[in-house]
N, C-alpha and C positions, 0 to 999 in steps of 0.2 A: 118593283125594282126600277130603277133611274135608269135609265140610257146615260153610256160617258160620252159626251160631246167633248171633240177634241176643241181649247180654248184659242181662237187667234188671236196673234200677236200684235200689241201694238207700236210696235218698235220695226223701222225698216228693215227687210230683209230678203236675202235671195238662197234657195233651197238648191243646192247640189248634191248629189246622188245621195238623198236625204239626212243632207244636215244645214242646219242652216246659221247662214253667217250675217251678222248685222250688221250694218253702219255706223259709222262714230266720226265724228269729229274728235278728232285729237291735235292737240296743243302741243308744242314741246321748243323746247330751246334748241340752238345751233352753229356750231362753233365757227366765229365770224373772223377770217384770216384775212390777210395782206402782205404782200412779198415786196411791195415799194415802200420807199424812204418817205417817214412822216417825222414832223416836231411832233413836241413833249403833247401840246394841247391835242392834235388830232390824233396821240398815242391815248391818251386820256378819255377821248371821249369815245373810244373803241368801245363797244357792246355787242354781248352775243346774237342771232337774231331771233326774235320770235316765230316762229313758223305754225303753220295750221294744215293740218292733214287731213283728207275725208276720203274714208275708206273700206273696204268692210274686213272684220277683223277674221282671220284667217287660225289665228291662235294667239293665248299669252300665256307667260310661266312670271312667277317671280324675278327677272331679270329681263324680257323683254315683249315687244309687244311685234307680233307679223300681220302685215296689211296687204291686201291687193284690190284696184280700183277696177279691173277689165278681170272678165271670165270668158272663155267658150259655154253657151250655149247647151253644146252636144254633149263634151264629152267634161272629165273635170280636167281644166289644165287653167291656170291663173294669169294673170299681166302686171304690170304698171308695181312690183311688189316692194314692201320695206318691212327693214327689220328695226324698230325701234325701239334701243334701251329705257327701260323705265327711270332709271336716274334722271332723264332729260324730259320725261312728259312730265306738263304742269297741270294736265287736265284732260280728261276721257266723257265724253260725252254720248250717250247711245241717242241717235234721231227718233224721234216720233214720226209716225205717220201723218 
């Protein structure tokens, strides 16, 4: 009979009160506002911005994606957190080791 040896991961990760949450760069668009007076061309050349997130993912559903960059150690309590709709990410990347 085999012995099961548990497989490690090769994708970044940190183990909280045993589950473990990976890293990702994630991609996503964001909506780029202005409250002063511009002409037609610098109205024109407005573009949303590209933003880049790196973070470990916390949970996702069909409609969003939850990040946080900072944990406690000790106990499970999270920091630095977002909640990011999936209509606006362009890209979900998991880190390699």
């Amino acid at each position: 009979m085999r012995k099961s040896t548990k497989k490690k991961s090769k994708f970044r990760h940190i183990t909280i009160n045993k589950k473990n949450y990976y890293f990702y760069t994630i991609k996503w668009i964001d909506i780029l506002g202005d409250a002063g007076h511009a002409d037609v061309k610098e109205f024109n050349n407005m573009k949303p911005a590209n933003m880049v997130t790196q973070a470990y993912i916390f949970k996702k559903n069909n409609k969003c994606v939850w990040t946080f960059a900072s944990y406690d150690e000790n106990e499970e309590s999270f920091s630095d957190r977002n909640v990011i709709p999936k209509g606006v990410i362009t890209e979900m990347k998991r880190i390699v080791i």
